[in-house]
C-alpha positions as CSV (number, residue, x, y, z in Angstrom):
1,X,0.0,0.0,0.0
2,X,1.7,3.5,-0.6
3,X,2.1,5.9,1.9
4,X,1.0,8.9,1.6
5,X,3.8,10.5,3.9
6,X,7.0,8.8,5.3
7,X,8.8,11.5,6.9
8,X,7.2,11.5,10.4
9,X,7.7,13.6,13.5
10,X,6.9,12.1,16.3
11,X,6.4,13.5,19.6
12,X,7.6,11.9,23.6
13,X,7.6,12.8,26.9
14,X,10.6,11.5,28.7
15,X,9.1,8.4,30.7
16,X,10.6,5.3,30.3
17,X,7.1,3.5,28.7
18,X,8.6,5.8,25.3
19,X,10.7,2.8,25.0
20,X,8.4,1.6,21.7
21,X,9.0,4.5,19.8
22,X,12.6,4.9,20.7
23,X,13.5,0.8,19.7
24,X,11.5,0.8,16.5
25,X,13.4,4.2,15.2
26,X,16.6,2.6,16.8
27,X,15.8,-1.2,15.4
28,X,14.2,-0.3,12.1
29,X,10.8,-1.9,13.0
30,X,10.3,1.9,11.3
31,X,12.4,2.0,8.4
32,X,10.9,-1.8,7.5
33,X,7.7,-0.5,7.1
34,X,8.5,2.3,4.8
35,X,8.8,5.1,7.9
36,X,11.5,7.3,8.3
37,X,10.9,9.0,12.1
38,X,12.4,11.9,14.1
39,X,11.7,11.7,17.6
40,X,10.7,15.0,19.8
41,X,11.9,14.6,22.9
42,X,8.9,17.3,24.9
43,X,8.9,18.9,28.3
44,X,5.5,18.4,29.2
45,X,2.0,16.9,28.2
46,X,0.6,20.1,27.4
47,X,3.3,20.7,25.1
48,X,2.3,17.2,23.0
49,X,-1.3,18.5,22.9
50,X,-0.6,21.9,21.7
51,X,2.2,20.5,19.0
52,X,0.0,17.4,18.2
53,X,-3.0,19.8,17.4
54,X,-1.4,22.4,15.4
55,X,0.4,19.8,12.9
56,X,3.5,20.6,14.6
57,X,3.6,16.9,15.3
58,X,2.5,14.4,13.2
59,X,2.1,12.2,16.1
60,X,2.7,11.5,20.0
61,X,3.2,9.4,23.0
62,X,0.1,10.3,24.8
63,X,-1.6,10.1,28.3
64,X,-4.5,7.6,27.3
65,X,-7.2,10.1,28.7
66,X,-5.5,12.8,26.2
67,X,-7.6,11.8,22.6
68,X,-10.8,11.2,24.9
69,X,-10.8,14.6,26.3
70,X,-9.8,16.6,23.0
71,X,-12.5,14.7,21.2
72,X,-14.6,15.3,24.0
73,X,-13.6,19.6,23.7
74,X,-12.9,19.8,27.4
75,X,-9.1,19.7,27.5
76,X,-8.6,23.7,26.2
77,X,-7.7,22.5,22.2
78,X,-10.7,21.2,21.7
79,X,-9.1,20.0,18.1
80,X,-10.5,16.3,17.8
81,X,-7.9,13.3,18.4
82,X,-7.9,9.8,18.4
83,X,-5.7,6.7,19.4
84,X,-5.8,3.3,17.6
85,X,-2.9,1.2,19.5
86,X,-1.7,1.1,23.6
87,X,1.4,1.8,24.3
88,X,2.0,-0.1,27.6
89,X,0.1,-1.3,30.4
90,X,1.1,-0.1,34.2
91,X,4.3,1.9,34.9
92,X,3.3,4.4,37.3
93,X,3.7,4.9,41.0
94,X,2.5,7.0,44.0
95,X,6.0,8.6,45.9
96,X,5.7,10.3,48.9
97,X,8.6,12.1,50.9
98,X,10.8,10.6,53.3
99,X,9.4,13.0,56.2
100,X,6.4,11.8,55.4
101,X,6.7,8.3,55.1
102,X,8.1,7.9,58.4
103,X,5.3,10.5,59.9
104,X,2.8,7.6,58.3
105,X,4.2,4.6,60.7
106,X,3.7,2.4,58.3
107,X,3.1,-1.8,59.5
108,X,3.0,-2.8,56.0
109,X,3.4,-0.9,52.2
110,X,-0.7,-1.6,51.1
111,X,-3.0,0.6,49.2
112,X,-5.5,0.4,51.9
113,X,-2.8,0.3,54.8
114,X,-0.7,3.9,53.4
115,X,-4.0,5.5,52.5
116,X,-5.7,4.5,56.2
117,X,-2.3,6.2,57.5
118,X,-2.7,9.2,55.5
119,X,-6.3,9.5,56.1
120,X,-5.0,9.8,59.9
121,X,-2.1,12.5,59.3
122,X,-4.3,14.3,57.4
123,X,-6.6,14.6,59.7
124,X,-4.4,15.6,62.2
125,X,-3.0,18.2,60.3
126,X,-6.1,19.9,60.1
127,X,-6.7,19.6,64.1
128,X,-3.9,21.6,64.0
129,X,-4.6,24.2,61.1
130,X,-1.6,23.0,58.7
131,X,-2.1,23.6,55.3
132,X,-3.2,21.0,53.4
133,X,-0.7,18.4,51.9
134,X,0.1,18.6,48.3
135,X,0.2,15.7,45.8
136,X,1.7,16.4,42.1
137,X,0.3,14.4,38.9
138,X,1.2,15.3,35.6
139,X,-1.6,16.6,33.4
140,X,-5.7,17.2,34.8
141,X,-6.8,14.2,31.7
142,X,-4.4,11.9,32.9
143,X,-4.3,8.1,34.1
144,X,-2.2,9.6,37.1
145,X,-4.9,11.8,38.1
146,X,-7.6,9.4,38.2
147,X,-5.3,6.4,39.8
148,X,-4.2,8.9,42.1
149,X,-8.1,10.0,42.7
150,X,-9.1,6.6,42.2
151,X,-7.0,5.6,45.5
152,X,-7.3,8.2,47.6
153,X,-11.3,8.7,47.5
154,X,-11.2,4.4,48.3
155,X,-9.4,5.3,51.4
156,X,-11.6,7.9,52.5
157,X,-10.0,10.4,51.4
158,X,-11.1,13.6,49.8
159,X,-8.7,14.5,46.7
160,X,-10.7,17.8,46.6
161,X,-11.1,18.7,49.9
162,X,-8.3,16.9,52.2
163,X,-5.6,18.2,50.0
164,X,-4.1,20.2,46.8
165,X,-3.4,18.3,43.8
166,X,-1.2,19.8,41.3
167,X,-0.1,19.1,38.1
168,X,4.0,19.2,37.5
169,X,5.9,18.0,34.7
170,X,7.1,14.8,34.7
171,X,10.6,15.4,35.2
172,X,10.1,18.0,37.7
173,X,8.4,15.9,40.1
174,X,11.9,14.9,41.9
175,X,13.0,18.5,42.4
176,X,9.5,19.8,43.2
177,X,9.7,16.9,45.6
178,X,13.2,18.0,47.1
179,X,12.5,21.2,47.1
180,X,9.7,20.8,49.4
181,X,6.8,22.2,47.1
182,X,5.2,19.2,47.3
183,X,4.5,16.0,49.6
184,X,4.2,13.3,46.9
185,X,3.6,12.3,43.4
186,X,1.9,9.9,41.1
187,X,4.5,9.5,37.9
188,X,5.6,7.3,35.2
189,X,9.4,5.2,35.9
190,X,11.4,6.6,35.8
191,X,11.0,9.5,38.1
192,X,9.4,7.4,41.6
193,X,12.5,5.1,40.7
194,X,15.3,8.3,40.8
195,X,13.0,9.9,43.9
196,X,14.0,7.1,45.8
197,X,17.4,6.1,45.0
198,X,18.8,9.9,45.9
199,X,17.0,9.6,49.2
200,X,14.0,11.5,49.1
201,X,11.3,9.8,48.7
202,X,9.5,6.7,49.2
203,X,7.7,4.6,46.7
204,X,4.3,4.0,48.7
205,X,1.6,2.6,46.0
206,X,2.5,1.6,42.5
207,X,-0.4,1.7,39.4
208,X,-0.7,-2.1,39.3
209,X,-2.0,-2.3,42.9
210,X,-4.9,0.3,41.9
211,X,-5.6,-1.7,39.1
212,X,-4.0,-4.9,37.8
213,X,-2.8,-3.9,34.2
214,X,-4.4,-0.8,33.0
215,X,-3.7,0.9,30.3
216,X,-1.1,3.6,30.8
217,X,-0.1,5.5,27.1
218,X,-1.4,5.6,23.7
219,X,0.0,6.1,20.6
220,X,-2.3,9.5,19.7
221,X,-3.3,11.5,15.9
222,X,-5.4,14.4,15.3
223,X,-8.8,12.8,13.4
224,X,-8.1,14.8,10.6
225,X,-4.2,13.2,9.9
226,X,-5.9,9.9,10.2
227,X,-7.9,10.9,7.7
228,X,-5.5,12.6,5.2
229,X,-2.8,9.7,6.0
230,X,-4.8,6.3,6.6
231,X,-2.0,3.9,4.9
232,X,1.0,5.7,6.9
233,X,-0.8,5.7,10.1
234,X,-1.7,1.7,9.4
235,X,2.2,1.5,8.7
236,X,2.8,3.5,11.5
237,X,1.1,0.9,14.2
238,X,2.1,-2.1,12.7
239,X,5.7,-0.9,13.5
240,X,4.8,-0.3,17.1
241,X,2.7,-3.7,17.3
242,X,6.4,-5.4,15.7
243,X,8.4,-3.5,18.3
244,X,6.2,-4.1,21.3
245,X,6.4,-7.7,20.5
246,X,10.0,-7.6,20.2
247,X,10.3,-5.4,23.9
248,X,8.0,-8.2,25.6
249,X,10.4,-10.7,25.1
250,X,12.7,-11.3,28.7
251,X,15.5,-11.8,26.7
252,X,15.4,-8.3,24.7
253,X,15.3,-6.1,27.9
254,X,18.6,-5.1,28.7
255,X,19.4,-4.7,25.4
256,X,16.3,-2.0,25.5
257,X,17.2,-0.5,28.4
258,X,20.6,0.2,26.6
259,X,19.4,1.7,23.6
260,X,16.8,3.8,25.6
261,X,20.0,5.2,27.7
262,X,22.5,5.7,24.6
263,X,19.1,7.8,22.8
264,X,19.3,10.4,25.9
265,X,15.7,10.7,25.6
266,X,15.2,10.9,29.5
267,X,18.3,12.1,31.7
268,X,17.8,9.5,34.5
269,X,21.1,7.3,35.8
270,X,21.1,4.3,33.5
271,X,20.7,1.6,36.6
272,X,17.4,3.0,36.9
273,X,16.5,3.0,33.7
274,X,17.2,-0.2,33.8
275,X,15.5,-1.7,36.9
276,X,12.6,0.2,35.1
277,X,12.6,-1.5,31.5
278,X,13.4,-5.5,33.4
279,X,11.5,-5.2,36.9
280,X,8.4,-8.0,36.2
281,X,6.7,-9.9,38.7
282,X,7.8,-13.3,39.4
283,X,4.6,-16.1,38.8
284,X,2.9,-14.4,36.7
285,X,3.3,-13.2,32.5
286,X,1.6,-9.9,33.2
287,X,2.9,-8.5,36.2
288,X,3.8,-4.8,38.0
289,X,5.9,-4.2,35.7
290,X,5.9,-2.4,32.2
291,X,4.0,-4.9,29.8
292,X,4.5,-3.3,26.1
293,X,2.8,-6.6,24.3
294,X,1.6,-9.4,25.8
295,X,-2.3,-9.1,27.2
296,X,-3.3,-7.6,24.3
297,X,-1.4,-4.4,25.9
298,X,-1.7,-3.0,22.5
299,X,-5.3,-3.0,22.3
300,X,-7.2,0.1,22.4
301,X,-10.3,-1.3,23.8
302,X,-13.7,1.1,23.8
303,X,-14.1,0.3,27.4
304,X,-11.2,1.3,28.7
305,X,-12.0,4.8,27.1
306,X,-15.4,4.3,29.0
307,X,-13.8,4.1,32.6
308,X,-11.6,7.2,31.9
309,X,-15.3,9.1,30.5
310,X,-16.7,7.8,33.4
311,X,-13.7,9.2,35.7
312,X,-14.2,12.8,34.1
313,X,-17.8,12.6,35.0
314,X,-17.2,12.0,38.8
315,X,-14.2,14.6,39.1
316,X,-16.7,17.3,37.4
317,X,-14.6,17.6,34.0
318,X,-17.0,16.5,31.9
319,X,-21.0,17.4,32.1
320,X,-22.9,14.3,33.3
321,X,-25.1,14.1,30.0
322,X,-21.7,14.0,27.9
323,X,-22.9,11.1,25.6
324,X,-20.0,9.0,26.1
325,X,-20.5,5.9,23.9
326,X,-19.8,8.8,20.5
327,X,-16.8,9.6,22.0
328,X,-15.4,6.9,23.3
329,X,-15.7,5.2,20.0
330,X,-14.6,8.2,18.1
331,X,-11.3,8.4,19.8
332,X,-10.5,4.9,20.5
333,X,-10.2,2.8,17.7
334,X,-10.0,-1.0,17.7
335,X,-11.1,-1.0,13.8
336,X,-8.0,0.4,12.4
337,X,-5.7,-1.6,15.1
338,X,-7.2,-5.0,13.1
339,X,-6.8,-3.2,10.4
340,X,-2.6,-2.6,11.1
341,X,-2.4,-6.1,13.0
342,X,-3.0,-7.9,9.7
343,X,-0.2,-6.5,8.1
344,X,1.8,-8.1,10.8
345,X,-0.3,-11.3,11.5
346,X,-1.0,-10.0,15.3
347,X,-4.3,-11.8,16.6
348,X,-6.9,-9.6,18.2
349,X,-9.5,-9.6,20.4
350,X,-13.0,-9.8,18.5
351,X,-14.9,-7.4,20.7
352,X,-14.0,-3.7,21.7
353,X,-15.4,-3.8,25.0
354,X,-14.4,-6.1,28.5
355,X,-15.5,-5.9,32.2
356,X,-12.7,-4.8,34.8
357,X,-12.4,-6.3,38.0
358,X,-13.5,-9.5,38.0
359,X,-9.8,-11.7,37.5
360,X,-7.6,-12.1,40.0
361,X,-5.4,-14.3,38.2
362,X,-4.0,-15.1,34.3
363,X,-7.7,-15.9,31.9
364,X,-8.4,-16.2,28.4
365,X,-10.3,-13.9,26.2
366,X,-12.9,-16.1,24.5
367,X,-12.7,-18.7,27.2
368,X,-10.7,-21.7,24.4
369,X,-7.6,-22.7,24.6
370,X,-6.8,-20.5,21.2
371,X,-7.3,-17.5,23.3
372,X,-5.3,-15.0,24.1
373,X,-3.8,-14.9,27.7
374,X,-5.1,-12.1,29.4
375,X,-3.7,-10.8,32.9
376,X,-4.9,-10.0,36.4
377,X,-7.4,-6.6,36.2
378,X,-8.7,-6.4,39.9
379,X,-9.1,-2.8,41.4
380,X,-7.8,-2.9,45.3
381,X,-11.0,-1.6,46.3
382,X,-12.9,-5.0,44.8
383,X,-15.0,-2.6,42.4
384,X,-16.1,-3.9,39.0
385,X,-16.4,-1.9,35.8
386,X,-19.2,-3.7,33.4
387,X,-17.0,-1.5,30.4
388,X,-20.6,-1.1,28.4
């Protein structure tokens, strides 16, 4: 199929869950499908959206709430976007100073144990008239955001009311957190990972334990360069379905985590970088760790857009009549992700839509042994999401 453009520029927000794009420019998964990519390496999430929507960029490593909300007009742009492939699943963490860690007196490192504690400080604080605690995310339509809502609302605790949240780039959070301008964070490796080897902070609640394997980034376009470009954006994910394949492979991740250090996309020591790219659970395929493939990670399923609609409704972003079905299906598209995975013989999942919460352990989609091995998706609070 010709391609209607093969120069590409291609935006990222230093994080190490960039890794796809950075391997397929650096292992021609790319160059073999006709693509010749520059990578912009961007300071902040608002910078992608603004870049993404003026043409600036042709495409970007995105938040996976990011196409939903510009599709939706709430996000400032309002310049329609859309995502056809996941980057990664999990990869974020909650990090909290070392004052207040210890202030916490923690008997074990739980969602429901640290968030009890901080219910109690917090509380205490206010006996006292201390200004309220702030937590940093990185962006208000953000998987951070919600997680970090997600959690602290199960624990009692008002996100709105109890403290400040604030939105700091990602890789400011470890100086804001130094510098004392904040109490803790909710980030993408990684930052948590550097916060706590120089000593200041504490790694309390990472995003698997909120909920097993959720979606983290998304590969995102503007509607109208899908439009204009539909064979080099086909290209374009088949490359990224090739090179997650080849990053979920054991075997490949140091030799990722070296690349992704030589690129000097994200100034972060390279032992961390690498603890980031190769930490996976032991027992299970689809662990805390970074996933990039396996799960159908690359998925973009319609109901995953539905939680994050859902999550904009209850934190008063988006009006409670929004009619969410028209834009979760016009910014997440599983149709053109079957369309790119045949071009690599990638089997997908038939249906665009799957519950949340109800698998504690490894299951298949389809319930046959021809299947595809699906991971854990429990929320810590026992919740389930129907995803209709």
């Amino acid at each position: 199929m010709p391609l209607e453009k093969t120069e590409l520029k291609i935006g990222l927000v230093p994080l190490v869950d960039a890794a796809p794009l950075i391997i397929a420019r650096e292992k021609g998964f790319f160059a073999a499908h006709g693509l010749q990519v520059d990578l912009s390496v961007e300071a902040s999430w608002a910078n992608i959206r603004d870049k993404v929507a003026a043409g600036m960029l042709d495409a970007a490593h995105m938040l996976a709430p990011m196409p939903i909300a510009a599709t939706a007009g709430i996000d400032g742009v309002r310049v329609p976007m859309l995502t056809a492939l996941s980057l990664n699943l999990n990869g974020n963490a909650i990090t909290i100073s070392e004052s207040l860690f210890w202030q916490l007196q923690l008997d074990s490192i739980t969602p429901r144990e640290v968030g009890s504690r901080l219910k109690h400080v917090l509380e205490t604080d206010r006996a006292a008239g201390a200004s309220p605690r702030v937590f940093a995310h990185v962006f208000p339509f953000s998987t951070h955001n919600y997680e970090l809502r997600y959690w602290l609302a199960g624990c009692g605790i008002d996100p709105d009311r109890d403290l400040n949240l604030s939105v700091v780039p990602p890789p400011q959070m470890v100086k804001s957190l130094r510098e004392g301008s904040i109490d803790g964070f909710c980030v993408g490796a990684p930052w948590s990972e550097v916060a706590q080897a120089d000593g200041i902070g504490r790694v309390v609640v990472r995003k698997y334990q909120i909920w097993n394997n959720s979606p983290e980034k998304v590969l995102g376009v503007t509607h109208s360069w899908a439009h204009q470009n539909p064979n080099t954006h086909l290209a374009l994910i088949a490359a990224l379905i090739e090179t997650a394949r080849w990053l979920d492979r054991t075997e490949n991740r140091a030799e990722a985590a070296r690349i992704v250090v030589e690129s000097h996309a994200l100034e972060a020591p390279p032992e961390v970088v690498h603890e980031a790219l190769q930490a996976r659970s032991s027992g299970h395929p689809l662990g805390r760790g970074l996933v990039f493939h396996e799960g159908a990670a690359n998925f973009p399923w319609t109901s995953h857009a539905l939680w994050f609609i859902q999550q904009m409704i209850r934190w008063q972003q988006a009006p409670s009549d929004i009619d969410a079905a028209a834009v979760a299906s016009a910014s997440y598209r599983p149709d053109l992700y079957r369309a790119a995975a045949a071009l690599v013989g990638e089997p997908c999942p038939a249906q665009d839509f799957k519950s949340e919460g109800d698998h504690a352990r490894s299951w298949k989609l389809g319930n046959t042994d021809s299947g595809i091995t699906m991971g854990p998706d429990r929320f810590f609070d026992g919740q389930h999401f129907e995803g209709r």
